[in-house]
N, C-alpha and C positions, 0 to 999 in steps of 0.2 A: 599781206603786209604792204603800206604805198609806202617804198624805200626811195628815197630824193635821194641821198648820197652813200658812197662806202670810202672809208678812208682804210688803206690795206696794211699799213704798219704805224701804231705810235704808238711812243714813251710817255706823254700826257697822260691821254683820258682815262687811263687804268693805272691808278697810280702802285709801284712796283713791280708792273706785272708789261712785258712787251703784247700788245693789243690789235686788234683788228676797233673800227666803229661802223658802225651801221647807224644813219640818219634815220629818221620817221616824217613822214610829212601830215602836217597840220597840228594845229595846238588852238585848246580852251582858253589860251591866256594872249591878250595883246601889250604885251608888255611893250612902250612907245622904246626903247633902248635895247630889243632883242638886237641881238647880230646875227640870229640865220634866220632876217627877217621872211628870207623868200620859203622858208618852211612853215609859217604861218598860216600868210593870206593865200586862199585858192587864187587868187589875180595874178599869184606871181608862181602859183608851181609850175614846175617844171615836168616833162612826162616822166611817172613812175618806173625803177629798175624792176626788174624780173627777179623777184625772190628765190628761186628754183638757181637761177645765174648767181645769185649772192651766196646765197649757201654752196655752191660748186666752189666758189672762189676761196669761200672760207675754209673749206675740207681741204682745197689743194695745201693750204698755209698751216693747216693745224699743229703738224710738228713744228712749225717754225717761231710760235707765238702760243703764248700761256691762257689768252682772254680774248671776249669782246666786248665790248662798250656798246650799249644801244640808245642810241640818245635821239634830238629830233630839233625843233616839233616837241609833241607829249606820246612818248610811245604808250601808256596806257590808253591813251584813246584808241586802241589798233585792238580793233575785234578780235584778231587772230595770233595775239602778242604771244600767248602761253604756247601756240604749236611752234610757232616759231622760235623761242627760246628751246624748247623740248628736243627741237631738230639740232640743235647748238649742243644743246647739253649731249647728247649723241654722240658729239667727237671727242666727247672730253674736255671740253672747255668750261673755262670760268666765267661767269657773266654778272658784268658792273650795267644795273639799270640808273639813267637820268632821269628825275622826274621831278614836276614841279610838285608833287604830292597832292595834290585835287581831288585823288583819287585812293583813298584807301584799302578800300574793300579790293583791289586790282593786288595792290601792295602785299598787302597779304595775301590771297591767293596764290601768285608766284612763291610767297615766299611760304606758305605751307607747302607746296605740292616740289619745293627742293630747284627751284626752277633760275632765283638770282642768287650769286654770292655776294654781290656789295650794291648799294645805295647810294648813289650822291644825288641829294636833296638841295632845289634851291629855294633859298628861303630868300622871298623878296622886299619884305618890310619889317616892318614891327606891328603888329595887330591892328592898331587904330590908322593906317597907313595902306593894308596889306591889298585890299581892291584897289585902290586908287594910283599906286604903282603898277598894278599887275594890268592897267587900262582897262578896267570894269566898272560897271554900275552894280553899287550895293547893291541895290532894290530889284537886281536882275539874277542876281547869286545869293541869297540868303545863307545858304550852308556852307558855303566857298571857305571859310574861314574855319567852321567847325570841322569840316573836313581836313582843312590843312594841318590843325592840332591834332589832330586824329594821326596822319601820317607822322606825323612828329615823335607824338608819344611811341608812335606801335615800333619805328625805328629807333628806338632811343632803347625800347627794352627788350627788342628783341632778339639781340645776341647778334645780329648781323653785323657785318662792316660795312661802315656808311660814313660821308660825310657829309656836314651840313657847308654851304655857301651863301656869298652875294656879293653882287656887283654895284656895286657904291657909284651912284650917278649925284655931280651935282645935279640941282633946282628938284631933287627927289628924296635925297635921302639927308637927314641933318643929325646932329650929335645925338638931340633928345631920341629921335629912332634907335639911333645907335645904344644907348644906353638902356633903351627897351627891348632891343634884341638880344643886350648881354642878361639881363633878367630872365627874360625867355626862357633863351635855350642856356645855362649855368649848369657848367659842369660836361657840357658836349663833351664826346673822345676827340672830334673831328672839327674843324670851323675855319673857315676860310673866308677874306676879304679879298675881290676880286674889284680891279676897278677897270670902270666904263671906258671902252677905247671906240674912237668910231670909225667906220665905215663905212662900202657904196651897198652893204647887205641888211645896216640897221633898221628896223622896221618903219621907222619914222620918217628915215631917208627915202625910203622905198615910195613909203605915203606922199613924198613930197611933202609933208607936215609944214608949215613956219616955225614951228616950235623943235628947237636941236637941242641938244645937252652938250655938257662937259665932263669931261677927269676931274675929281678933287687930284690936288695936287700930293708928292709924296708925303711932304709934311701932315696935310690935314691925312691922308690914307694913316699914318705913324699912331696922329692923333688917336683918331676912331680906332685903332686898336690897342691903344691903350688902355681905352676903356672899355673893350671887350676884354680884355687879358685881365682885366679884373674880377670877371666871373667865368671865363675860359685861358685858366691860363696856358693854352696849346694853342689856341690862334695862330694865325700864320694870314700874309700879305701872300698872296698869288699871283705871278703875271704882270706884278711891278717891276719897271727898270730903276 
């Protein structure tokens, strides 16, 4: 497993549950408004932790904490994902996987062989949108999107706990999206709007890009979920002040 970071206690990433996290480094997706941009680009990693040392860390804490969060980066790109969760599951713990869902066949695997207990899923656009946000070339991902309904569906009916997200960047994401992702995903258990805060870790920043984004503001964040809350009425604003 190439582990960039371990966070040793939070209330966040596992929600109801006190958690350990474990980062992944590198990710399929160049999303220009990531904020752990430096777990993207190989330019900017950093030297890998010692998996042997993470899992030490995390046995020492395991009475102390109900879960881990393994998030990144895209941890399904990680060859060794399922021994590594295996080893987790071992102490007893619960395990909340992040993922941009790219990857189904991973999704399920873990989730036949008893390996995650929850899912949070992010959902980055609305379909007709969803490469061009995620900083891809159609014509270079052809399945990118069939795959992502894929993960979609298989979470949606799988009996797992999972939630769906997304981070609402102006000059990116606009009502009509919005009201295509409340068509979408209608009827989610779970769905959360998250909005775009920046940073010296954003991936754009990182690029030195010219091109920056912004927060929609609370009003317009209100807006957009209003009119999610009309085919998800359990939405919820995350992360807003």
């Amino acid at each position: 497993m190439r582990i960039a970071g371990f966070q040793s206690t939070t209330l966040l990433d596992y929600p109801g549950h006190l958690a350990c996290t474990v980062f992944t480094q590198g990710c399929n997706f160049r999303c220009p408004y990531c904020q752990n941009g430096s777990l993207v680009l190989p330019d900017f990693f950093d030297d890998i932790m010692d998996e042997d040392r993470i899992l030490a860390k995390i046995k020492s804490r395991s009475k102390m904490f109900e879960g881990v969060c393994v998030s990144g980066g895209e941890p399904t790109n990680q060859p060794d994902l399922a021994g590594f969760l295996a080893k987790i599951k071992d102490m007893g713990l619960l395990i909340k996987l992040d993922s941009n869902g790219s990857r189904p066949e991973i999704l399920k695997s873990l989730y036949k062989d008893g390996l995650i207990d929850m899912i949070a899923m992010d959902i980055k656009s609305s379909k007709s949108a969803y490469l061009k946000v995620c900083g891809l070339d159609p014509d270079s991902h052809p399945d990118l999107l069939k795959n992502i309904e894929e993960s979609v569906d298989f979470i949606r009916s799988s009996g797992i706990d999972y939630e769906f997200r997304t981070t609402l960047v102006k000059g990116l994401h606009d009502k009509e999206q919005i009201k295509d992702l409340a068509d979408w995903l209608a009827g989610a258990k779970a769905y959360f709007l998250q909005s775009y805060q920046e940073n010296d870790n954003i991936l754009c920043v990182l690029n030195k890009d010219d091109k920056h984004f912004e927060s929609f503001s609370h009003k317009e964040l209100d807006e957009f979920l209003s009119v999610i809350r009309e085919k998800i009425p359990s939405a919820e604003l995350r992360g807003v002040d």
